[in-house]
mmCIF file of the N, C-alpha and C atoms, coordinates in Angstrom:
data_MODEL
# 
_entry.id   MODEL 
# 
loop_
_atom_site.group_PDB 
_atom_site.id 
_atom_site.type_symbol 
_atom_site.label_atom_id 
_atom_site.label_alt_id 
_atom_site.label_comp_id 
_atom_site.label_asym_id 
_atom_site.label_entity_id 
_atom_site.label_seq_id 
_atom_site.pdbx_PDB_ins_code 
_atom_site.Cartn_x 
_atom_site.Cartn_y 
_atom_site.Cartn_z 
_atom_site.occupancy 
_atom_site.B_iso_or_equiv 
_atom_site.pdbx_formal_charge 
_atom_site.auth_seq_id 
_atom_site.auth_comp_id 
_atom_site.auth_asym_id 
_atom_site.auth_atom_id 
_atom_site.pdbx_PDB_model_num 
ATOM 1   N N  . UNK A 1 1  ? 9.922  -21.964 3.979   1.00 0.00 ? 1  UNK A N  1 
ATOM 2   C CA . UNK A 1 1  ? 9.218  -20.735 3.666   1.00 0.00 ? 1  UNK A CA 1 
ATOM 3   C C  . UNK A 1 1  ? 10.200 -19.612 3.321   1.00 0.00 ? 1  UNK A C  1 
ATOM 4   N N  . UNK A 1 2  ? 11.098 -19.439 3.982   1.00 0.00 ? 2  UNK A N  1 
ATOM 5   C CA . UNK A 1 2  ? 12.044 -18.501 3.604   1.00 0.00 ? 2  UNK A CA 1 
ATOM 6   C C  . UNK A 1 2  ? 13.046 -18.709 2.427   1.00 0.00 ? 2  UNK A C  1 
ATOM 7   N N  . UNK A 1 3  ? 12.977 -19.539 2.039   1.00 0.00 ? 3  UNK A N  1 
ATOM 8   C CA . UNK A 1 3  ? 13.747 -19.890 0.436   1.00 0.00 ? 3  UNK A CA 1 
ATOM 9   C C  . UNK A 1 3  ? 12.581 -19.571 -0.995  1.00 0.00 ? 3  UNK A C  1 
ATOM 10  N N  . UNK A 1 4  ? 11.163 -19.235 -0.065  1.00 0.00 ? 4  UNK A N  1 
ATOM 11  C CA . UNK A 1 4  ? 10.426 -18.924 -1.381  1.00 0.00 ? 4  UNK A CA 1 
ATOM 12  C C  . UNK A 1 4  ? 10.010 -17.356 -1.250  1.00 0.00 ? 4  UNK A C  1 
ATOM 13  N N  . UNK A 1 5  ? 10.199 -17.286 0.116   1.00 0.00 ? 5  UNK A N  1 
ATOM 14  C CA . UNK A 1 5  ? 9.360  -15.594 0.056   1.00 0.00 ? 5  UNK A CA 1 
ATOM 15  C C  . UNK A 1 5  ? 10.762 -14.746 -0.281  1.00 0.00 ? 5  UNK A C  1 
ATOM 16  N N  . UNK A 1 6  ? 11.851 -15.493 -0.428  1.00 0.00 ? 6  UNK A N  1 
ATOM 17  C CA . UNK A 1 6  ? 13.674 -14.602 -0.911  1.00 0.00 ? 6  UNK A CA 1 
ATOM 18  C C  . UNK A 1 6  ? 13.378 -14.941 -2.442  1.00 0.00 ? 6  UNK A C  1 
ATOM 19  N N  . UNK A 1 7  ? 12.649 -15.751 -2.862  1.00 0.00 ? 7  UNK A N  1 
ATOM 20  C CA . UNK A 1 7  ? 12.917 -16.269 -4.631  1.00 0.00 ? 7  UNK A CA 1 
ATOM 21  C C  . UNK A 1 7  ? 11.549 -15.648 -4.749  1.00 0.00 ? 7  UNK A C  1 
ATOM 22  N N  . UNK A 1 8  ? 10.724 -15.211 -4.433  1.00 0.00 ? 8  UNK A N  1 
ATOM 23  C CA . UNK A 1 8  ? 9.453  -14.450 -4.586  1.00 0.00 ? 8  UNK A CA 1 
ATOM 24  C C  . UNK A 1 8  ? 9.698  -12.711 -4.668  1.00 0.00 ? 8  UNK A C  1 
ATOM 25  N N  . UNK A 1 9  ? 10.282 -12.230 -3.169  1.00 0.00 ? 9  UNK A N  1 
ATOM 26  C CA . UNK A 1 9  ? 11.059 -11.098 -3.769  1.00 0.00 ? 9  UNK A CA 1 
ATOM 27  C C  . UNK A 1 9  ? 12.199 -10.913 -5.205  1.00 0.00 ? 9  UNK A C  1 
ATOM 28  N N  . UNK A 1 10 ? 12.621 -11.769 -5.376  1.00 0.00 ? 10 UNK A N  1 
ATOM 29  C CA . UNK A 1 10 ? 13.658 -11.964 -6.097  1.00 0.00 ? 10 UNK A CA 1 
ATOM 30  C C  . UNK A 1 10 ? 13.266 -11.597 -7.854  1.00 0.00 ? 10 UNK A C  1 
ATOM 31  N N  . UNK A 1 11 ? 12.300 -12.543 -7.733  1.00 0.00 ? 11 UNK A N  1 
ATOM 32  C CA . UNK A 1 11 ? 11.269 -12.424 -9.074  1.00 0.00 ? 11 UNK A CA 1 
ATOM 33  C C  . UNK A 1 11 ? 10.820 -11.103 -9.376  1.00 0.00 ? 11 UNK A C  1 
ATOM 34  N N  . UNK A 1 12 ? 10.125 -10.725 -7.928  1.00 0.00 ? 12 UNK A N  1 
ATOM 35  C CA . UNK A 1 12 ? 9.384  -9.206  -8.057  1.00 0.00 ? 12 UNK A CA 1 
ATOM 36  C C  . UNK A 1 12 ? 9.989  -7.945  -8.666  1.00 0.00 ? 12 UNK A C  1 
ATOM 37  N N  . UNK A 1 13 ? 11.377 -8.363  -7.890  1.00 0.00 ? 13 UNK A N  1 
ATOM 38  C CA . UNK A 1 13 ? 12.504 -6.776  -7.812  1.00 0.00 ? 13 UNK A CA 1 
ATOM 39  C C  . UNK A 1 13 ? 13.124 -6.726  -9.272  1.00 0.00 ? 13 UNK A C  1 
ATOM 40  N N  . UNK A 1 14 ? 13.043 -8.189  -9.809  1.00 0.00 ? 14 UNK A N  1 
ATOM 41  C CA . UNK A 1 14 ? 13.587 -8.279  -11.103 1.00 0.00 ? 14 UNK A CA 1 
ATOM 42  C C  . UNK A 1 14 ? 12.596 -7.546  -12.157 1.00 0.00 ? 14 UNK A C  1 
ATOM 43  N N  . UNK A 1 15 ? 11.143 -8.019  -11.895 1.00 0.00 ? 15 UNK A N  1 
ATOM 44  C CA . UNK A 1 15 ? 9.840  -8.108  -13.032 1.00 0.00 ? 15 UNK A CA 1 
ATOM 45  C C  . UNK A 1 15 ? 9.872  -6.510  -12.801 1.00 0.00 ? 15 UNK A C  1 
ATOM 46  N N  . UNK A 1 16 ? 10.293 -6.091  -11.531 1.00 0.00 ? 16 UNK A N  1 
ATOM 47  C CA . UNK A 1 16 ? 9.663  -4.345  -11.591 1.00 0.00 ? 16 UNK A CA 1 
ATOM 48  C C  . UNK A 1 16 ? 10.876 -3.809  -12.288 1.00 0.00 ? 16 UNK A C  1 
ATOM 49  N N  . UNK A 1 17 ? 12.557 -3.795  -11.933 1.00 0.00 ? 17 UNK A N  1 
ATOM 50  C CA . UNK A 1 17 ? 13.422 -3.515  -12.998 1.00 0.00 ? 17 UNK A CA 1 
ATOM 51  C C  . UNK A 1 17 ? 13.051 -3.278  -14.620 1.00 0.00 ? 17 UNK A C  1 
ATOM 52  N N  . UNK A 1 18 ? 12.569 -4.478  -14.845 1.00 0.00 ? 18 UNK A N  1 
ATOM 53  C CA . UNK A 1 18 ? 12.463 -4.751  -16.394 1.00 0.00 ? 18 UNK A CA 1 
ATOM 54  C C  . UNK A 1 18 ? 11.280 -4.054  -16.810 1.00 0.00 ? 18 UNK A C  1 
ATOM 55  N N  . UNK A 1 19 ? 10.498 -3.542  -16.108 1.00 0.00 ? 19 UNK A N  1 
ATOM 56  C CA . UNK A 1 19 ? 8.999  -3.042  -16.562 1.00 0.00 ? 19 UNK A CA 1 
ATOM 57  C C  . UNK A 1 19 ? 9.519  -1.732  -16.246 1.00 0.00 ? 19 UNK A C  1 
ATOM 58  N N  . UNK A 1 20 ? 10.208 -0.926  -15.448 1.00 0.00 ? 20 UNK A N  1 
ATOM 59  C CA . UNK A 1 20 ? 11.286 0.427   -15.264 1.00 0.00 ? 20 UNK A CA 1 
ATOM 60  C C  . UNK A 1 20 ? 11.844 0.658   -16.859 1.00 0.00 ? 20 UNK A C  1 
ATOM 61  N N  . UNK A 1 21 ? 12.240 -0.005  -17.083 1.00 0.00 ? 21 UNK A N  1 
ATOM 62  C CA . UNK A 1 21 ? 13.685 0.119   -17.952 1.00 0.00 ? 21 UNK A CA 1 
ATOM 63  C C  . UNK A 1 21 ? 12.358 -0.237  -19.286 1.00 0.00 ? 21 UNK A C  1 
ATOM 64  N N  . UNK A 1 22 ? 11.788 -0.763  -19.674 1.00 0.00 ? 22 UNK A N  1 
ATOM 65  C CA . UNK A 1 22 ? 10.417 -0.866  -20.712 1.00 0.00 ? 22 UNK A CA 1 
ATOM 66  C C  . UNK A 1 22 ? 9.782  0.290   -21.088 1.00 0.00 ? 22 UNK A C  1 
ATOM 67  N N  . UNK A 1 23 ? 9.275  0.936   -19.318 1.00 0.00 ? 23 UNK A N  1 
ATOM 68  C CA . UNK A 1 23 ? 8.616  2.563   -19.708 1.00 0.00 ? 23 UNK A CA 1 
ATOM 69  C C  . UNK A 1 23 ? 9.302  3.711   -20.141 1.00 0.00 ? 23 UNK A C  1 
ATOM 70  N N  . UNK A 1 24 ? 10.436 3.454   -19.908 1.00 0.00 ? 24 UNK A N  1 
ATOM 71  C CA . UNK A 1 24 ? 11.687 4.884   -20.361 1.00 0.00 ? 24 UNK A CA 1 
ATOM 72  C C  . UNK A 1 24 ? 11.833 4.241   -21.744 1.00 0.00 ? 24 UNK A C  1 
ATOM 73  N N  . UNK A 1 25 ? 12.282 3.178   -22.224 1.00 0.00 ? 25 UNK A N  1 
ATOM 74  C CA . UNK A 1 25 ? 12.510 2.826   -23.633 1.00 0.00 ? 25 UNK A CA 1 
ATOM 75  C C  . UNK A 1 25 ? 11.181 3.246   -24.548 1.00 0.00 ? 25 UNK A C  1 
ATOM 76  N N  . UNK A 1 26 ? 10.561 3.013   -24.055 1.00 0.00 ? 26 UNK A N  1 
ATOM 77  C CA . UNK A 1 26 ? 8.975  3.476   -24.448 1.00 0.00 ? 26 UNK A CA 1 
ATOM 78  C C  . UNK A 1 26 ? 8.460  4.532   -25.129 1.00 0.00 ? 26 UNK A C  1 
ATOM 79  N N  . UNK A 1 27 ? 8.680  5.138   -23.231 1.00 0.00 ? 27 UNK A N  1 
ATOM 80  C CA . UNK A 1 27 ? 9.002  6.937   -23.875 1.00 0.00 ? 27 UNK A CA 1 
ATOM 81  C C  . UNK A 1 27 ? 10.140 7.255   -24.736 1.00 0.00 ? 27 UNK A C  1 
ATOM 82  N N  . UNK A 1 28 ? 10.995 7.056   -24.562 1.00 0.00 ? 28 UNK A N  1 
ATOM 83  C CA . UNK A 1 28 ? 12.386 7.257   -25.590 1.00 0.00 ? 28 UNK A CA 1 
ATOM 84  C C  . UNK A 1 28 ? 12.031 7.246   -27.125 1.00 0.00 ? 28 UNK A C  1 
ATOM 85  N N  . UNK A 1 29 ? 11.316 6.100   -27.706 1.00 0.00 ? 29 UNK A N  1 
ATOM 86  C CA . UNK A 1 29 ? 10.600 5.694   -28.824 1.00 0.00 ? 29 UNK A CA 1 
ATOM 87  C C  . UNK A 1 29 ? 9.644  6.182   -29.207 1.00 0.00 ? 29 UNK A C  1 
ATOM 88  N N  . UNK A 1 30 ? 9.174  7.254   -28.510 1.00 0.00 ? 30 UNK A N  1 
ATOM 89  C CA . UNK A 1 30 ? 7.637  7.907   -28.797 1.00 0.00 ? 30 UNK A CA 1 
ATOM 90  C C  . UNK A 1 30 ? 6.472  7.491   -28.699 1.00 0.00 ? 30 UNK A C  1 
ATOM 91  N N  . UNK A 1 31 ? 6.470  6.298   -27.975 1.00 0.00 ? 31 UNK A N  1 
ATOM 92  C CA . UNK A 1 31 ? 5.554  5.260   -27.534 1.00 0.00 ? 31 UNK A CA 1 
ATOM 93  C C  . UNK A 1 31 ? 5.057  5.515   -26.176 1.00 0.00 ? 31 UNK A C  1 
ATOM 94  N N  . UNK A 1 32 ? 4.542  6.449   -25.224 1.00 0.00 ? 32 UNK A N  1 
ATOM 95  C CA . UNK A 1 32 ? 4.132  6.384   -24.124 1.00 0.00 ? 32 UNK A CA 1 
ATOM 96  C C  . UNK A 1 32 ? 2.993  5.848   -23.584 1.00 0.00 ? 32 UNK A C  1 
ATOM 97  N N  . UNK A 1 33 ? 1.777  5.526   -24.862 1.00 0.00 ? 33 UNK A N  1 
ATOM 98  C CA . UNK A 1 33 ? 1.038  4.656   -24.365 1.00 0.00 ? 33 UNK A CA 1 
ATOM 99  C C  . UNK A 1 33 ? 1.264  3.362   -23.982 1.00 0.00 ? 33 UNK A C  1 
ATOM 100 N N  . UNK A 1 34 ? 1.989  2.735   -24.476 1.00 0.00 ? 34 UNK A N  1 
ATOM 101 C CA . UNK A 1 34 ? 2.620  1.526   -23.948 1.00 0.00 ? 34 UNK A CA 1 
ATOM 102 C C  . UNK A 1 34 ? 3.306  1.268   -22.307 1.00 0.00 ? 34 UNK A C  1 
ATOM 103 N N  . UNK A 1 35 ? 3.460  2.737   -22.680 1.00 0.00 ? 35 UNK A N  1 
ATOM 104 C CA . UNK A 1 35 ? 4.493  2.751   -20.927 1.00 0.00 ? 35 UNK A CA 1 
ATOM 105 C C  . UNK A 1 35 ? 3.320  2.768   -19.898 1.00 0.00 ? 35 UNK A C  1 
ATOM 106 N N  . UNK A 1 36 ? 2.165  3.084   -20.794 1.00 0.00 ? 36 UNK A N  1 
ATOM 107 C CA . UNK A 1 36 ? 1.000  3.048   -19.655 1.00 0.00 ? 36 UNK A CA 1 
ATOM 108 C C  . UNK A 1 36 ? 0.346  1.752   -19.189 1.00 0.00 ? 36 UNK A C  1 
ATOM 109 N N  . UNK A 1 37 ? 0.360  0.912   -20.171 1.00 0.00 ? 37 UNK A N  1 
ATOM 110 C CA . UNK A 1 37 ? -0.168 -0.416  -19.625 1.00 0.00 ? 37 UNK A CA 1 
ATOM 111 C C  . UNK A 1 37 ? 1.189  -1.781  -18.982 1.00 0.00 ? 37 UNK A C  1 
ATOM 112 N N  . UNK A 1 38 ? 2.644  -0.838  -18.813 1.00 0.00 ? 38 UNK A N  1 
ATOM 113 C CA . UNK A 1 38 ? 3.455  -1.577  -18.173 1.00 0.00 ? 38 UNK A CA 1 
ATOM 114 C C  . UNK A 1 38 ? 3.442  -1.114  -17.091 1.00 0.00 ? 38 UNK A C  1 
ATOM 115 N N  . UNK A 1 39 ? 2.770  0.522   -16.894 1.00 0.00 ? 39 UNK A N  1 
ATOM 116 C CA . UNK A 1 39 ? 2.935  1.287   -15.759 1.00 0.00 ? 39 UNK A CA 1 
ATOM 117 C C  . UNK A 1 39 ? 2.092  0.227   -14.708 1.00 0.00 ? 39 UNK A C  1 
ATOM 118 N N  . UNK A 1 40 ? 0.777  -0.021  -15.338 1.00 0.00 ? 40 UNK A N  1 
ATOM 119 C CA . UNK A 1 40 ? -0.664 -0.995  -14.509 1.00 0.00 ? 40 UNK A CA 1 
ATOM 120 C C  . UNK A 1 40 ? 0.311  -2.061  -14.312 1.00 0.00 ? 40 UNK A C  1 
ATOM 121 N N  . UNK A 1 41 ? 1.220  -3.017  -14.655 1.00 0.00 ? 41 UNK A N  1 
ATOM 122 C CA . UNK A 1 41 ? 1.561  -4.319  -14.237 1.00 0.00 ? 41 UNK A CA 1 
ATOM 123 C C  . UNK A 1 41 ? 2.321  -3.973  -13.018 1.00 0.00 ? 41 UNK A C  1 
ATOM 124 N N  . UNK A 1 42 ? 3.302  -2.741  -12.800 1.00 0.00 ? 42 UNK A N  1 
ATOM 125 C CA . UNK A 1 42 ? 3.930  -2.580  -11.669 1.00 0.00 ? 42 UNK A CA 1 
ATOM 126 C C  . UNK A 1 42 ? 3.114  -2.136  -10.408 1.00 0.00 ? 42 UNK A C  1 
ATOM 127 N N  . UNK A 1 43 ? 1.667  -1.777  -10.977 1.00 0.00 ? 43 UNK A N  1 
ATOM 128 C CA . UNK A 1 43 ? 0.724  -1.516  -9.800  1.00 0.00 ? 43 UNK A CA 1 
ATOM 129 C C  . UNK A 1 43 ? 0.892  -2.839  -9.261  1.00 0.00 ? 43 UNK A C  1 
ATOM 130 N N  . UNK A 1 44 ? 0.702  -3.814  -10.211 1.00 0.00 ? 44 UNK A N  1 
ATOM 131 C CA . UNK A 1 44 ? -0.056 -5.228  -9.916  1.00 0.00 ? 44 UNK A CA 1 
ATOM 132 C C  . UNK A 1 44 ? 1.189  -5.833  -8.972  1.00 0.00 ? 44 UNK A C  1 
ATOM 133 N N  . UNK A 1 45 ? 3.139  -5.225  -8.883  1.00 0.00 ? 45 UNK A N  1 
ATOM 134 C CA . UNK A 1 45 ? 3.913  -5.818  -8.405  1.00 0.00 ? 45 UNK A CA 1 
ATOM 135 C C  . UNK A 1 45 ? 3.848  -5.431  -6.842  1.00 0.00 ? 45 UNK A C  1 
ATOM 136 N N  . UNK A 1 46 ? 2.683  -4.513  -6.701  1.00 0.00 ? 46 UNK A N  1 
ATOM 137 C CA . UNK A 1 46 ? 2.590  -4.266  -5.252  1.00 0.00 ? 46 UNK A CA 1 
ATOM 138 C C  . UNK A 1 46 ? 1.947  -5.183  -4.242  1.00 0.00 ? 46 UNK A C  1 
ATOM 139 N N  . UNK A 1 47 ? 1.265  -6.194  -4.878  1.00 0.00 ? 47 UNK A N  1 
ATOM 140 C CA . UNK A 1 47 ? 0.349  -7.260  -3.971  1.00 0.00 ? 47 UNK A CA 1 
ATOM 141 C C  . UNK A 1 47 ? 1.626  -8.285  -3.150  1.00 0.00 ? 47 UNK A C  1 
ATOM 142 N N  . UNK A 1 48 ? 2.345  -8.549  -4.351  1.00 0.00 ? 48 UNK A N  1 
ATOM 143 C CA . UNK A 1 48 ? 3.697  -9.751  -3.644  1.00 0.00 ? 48 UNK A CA 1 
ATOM 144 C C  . UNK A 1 48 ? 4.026  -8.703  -2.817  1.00 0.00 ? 48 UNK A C  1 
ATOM 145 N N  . UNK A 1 49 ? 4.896  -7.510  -3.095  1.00 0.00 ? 49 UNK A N  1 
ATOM 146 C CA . UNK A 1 49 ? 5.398  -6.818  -2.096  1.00 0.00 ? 49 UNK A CA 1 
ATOM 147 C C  . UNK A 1 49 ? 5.158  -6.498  -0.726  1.00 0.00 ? 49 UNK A C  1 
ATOM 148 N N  . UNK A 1 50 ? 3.645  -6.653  -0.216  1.00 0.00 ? 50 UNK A N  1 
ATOM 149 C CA . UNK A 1 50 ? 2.763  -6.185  0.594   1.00 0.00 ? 50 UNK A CA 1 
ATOM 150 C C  . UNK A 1 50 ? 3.068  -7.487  1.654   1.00 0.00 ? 50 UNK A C  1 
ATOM 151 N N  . UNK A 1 51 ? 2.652  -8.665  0.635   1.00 0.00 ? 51 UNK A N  1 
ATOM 152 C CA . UNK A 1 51 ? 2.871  -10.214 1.166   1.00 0.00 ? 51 UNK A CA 1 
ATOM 153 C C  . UNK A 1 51 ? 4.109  -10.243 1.878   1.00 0.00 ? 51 UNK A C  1 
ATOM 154 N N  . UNK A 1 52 ? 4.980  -9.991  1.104   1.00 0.00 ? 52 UNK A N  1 
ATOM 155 C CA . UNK A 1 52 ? 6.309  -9.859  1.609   1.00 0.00 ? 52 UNK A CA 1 
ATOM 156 C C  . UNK A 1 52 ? 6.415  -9.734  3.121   1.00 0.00 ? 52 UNK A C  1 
ATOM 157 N N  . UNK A 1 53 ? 6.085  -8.034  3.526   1.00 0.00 ? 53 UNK A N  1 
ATOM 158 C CA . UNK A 1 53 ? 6.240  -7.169  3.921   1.00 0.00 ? 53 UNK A CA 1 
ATOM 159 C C  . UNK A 1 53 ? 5.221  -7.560  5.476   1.00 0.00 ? 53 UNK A C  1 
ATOM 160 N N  . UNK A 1 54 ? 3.816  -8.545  4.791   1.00 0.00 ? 54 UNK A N  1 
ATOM 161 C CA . UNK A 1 54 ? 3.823  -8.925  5.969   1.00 0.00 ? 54 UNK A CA 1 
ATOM 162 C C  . UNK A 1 54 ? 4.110  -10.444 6.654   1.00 0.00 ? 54 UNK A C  1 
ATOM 163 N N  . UNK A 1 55 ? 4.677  -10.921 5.619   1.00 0.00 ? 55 UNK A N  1 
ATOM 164 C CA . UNK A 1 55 ? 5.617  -12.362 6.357   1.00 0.00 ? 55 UNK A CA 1 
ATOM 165 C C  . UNK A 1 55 ? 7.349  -11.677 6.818   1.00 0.00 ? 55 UNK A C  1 
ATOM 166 N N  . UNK A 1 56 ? 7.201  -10.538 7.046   1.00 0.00 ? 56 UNK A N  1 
ATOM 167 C CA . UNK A 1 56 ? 8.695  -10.170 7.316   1.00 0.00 ? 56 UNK A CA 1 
ATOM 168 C C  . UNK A 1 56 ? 9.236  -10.426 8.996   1.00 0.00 ? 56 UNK A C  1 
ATOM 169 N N  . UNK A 1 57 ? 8.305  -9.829  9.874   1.00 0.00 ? 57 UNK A N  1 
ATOM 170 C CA . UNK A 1 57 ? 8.094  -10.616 11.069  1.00 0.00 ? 57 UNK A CA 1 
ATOM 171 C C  . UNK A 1 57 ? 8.734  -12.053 11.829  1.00 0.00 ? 57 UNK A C  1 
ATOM 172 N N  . UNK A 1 58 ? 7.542  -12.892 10.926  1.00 0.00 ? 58 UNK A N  1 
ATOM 173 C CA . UNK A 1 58 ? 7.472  -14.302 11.250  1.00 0.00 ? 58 UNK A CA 1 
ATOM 174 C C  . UNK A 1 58 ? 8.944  -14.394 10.425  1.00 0.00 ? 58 UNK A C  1 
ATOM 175 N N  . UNK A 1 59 ? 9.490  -14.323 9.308   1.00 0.00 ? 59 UNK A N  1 
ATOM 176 C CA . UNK A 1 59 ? 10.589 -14.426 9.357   1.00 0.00 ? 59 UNK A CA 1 
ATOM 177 C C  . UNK A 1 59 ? 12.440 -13.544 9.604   1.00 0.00 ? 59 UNK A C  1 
ATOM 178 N N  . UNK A 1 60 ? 11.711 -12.960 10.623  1.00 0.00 ? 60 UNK A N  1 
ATOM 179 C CA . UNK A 1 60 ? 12.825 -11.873 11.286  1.00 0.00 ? 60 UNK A CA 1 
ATOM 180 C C  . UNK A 1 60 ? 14.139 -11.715 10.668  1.00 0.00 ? 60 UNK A C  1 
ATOM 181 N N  . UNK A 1 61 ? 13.094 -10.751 9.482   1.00 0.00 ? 61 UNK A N  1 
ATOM 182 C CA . UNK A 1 61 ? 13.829 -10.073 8.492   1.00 0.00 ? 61 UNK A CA 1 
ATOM 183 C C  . UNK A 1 61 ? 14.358 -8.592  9.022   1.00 0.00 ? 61 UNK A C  1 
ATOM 184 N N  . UNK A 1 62 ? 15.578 -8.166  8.913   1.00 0.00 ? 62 UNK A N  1 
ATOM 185 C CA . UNK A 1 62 ? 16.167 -6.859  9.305   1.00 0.00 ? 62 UNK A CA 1 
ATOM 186 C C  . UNK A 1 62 ? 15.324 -5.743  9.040   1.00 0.00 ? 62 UNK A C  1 
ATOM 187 N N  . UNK A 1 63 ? 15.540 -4.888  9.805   1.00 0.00 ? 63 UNK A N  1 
ATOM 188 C CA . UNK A 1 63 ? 15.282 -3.427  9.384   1.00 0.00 ? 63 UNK A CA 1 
ATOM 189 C C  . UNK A 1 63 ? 15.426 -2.839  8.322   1.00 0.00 ? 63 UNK A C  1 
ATOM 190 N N  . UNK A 1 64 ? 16.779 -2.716  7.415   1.00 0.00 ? 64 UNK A N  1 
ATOM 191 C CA . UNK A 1 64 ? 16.763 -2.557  6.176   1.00 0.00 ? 64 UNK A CA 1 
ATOM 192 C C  . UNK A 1 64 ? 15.740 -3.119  5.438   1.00 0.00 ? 64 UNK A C  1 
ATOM 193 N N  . UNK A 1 65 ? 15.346 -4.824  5.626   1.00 0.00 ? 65 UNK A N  1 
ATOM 194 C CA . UNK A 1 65 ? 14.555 -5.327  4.779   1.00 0.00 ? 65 UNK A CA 1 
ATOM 195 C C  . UNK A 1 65 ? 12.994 -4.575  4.374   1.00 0.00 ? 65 UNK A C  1 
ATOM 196 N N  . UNK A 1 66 ? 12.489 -3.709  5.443   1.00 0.00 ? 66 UNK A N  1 
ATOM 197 C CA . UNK A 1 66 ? 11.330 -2.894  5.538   1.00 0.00 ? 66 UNK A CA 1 
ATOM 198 C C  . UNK A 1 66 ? 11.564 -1.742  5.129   1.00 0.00 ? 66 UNK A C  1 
ATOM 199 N N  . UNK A 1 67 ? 13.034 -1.110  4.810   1.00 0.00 ? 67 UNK A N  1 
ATOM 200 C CA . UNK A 1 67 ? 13.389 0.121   4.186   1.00 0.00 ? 67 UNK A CA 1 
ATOM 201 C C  . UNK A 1 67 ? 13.315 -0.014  3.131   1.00 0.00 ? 67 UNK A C  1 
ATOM 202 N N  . UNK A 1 68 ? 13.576 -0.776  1.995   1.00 0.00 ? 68 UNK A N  1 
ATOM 203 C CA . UNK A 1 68 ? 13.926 -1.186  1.047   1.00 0.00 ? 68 UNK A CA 1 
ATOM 204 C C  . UNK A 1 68 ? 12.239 -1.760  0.652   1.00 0.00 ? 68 UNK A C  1 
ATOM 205 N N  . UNK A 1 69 ? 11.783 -2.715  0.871   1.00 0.00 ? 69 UNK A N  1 
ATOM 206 C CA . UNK A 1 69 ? 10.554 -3.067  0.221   1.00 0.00 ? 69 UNK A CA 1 
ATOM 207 C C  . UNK A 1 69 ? 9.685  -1.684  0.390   1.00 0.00 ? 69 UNK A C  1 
ATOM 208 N N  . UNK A 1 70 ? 9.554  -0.703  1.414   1.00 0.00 ? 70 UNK A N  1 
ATOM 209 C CA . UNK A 1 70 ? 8.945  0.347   1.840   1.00 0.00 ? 70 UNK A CA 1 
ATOM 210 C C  . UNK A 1 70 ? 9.153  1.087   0.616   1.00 0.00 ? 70 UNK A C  1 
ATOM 211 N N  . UNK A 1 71 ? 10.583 1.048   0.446   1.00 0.00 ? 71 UNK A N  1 
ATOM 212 C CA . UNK A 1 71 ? 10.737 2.151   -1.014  1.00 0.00 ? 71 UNK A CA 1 
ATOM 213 C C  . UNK A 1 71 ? 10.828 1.808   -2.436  1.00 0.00 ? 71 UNK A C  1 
ATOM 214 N N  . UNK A 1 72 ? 10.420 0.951   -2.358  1.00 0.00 ? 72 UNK A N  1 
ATOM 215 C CA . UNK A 1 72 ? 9.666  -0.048  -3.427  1.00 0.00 ? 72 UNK A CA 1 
ATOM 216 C C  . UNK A 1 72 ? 8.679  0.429   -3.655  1.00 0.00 ? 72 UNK A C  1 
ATOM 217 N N  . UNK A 1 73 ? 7.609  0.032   -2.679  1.00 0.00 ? 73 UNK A N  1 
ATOM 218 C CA . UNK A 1 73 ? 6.049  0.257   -2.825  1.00 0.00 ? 73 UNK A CA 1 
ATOM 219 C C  . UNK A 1 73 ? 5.718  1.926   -2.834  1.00 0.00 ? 73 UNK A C  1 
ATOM 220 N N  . UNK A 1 74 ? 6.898  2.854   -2.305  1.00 0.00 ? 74 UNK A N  1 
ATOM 221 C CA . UNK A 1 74 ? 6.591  4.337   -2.523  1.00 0.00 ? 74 UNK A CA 1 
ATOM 222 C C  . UNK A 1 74 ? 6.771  4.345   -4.085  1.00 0.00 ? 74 UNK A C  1 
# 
C-alpha cells in the first residue's frame, strides 16, 4: 500500500505542477479562458489529496507529510 499511495501522490503533485505552469502560460497568451477549465481539473486534484491525507495515519506518515499535502489543498 505504501508504494502506491507515494506513486499516487507522486502523480498528483506532478498533474497539479503542470496544470500551474498551463494557467500562467495561458494567461501569458491572452488565453484565460482556458486557464479556467485547467483551473476545474486542479479542483478535481483535491479528491486523491484528501485520500492521501486520510491513509496518512495507517501509514505513519510524518508531520511534515500533513504540512505539505495541507498546503496543497489550501
Amino acid at each position: 500500500m505504501l508504494e502506491e499511495a507515494d506513486l499516487l501522490g507522486a502523480v498528483t503533485a506532478v498533474s497539479f505542477y503542470i496544470s500551474a505552469i498551463l494557467v500562467f502560460t495561458f494567461r501569458l497568451f491572452g488565453r484565460p479562458q482556458y486557464g479556467y477549465w485547467v483551473g476545474y481539473f486542479e479542483f478535481l486534484l483535491a479528491i486523491p489529496m484528501i485520500f492521501l491525507l486520510l491513509k496518512a495515519p495507517q501509514l505513519e506518515r510524518p508531520v511534515l507529510y500533513y504540512i505539505q499535502i495541507g498546503c496543497m489543498l489550501a
